[in-house]
VMD Tcl script that draws the C-alpha trace (Angstrom):
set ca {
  {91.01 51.57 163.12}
  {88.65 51.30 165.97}
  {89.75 51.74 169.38}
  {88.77 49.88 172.72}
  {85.99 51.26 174.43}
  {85.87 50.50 178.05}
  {83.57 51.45 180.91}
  {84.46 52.22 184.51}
  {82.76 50.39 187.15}
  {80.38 53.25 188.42}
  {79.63 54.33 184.41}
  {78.30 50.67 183.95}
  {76.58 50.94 187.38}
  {75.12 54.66 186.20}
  {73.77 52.76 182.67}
  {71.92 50.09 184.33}
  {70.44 52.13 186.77}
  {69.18 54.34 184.09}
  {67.96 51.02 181.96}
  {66.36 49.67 184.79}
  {64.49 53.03 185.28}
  {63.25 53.39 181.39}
  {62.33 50.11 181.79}
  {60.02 50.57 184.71}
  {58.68 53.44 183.16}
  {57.52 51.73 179.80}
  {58.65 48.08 179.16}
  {61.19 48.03 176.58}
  {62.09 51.59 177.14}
  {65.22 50.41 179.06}
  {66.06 48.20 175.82}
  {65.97 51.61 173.48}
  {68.47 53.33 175.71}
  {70.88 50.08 176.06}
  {71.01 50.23 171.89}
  {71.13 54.15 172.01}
  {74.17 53.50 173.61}
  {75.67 50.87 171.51}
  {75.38 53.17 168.78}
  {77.32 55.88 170.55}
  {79.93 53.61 171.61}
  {79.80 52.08 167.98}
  {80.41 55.94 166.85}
  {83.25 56.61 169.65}
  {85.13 53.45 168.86}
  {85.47 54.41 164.75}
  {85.86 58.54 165.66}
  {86.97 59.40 169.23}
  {87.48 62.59 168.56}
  {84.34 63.45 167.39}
  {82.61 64.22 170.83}
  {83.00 67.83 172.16}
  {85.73 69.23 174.88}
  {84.12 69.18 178.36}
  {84.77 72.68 179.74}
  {86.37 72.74 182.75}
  {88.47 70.01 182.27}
  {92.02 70.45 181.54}
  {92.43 69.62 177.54}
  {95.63 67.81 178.19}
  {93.24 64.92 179.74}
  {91.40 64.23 176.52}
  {88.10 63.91 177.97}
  {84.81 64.77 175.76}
  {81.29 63.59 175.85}
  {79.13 62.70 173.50}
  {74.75 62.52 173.65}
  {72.98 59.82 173.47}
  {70.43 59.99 171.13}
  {66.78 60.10 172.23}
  {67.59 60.48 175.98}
  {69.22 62.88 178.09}
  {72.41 61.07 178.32}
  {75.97 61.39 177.77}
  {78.90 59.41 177.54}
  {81.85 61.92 179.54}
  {84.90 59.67 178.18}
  {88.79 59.54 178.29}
  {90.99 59.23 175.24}
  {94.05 57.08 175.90}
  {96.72 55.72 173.62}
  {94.97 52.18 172.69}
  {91.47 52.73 174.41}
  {88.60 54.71 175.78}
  {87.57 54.79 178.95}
  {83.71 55.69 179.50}
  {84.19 57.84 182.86}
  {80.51 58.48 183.19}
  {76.69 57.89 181.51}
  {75.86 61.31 183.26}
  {72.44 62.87 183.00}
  {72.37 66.06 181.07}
  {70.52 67.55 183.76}
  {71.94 66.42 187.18}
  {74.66 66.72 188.92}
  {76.88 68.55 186.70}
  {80.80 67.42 186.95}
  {79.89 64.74 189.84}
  {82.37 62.71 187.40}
  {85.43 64.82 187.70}
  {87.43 62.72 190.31}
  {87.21 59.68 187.50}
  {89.94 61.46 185.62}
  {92.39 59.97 187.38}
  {94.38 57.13 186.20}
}
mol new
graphics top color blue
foreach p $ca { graphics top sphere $p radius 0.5 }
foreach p [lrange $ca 0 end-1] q [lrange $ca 1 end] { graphics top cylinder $p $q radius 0.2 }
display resetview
């Protein structure tokens, strides 16, 4: 059964930025990472579980990530009961944790 996956506000915000900058950089660049994406979600939504822990995090949240393939990208998401909530497409490289205060219900 495949779950629900939903994105917070600032995740969508975070993947349009970053489409919008691929794009600029080489036209349909932005396009690749938009379907890199879809894939990952695709992959979440049939095995949420299969993204790692994220360290720091309490495990009783359920939170993991995944990589996106191709870029330096990952999707930091929540586990819930019917659905998952994308809390973040965080750069690999930046800003480590900046997400943490999305944990929250």
């Amino acid at each position: 059964m495949s779950r629900r996956v939903l994105f917070e506000p600032e995740a969508s915000t975070e993947l349009e930025e970053a489409a919008r900058w691929y794009e600029a950089q080489r036209s349909g660049l932005g396009l690749t990472l938009l379907a890199a994406v879809d894939v990952a979600v695709e992959h979440l939504a049939a095995w949420p579980e299969s993204g790692s822990a994220v360290p720091g995090v309490p495990a009783s949240l359920s939170v993991r990530q995944l990589t996106v393939s191709r870029f330096p990208y990952r999707l930091v998401y929540m586990i819930a009961s019917e659905e998952l909530r994308v809390l973040a497409v965080a750069h690999t490289r930046r800003r480590p944790g900046y997400w943490r205060s999305r944990t929250q219900p």
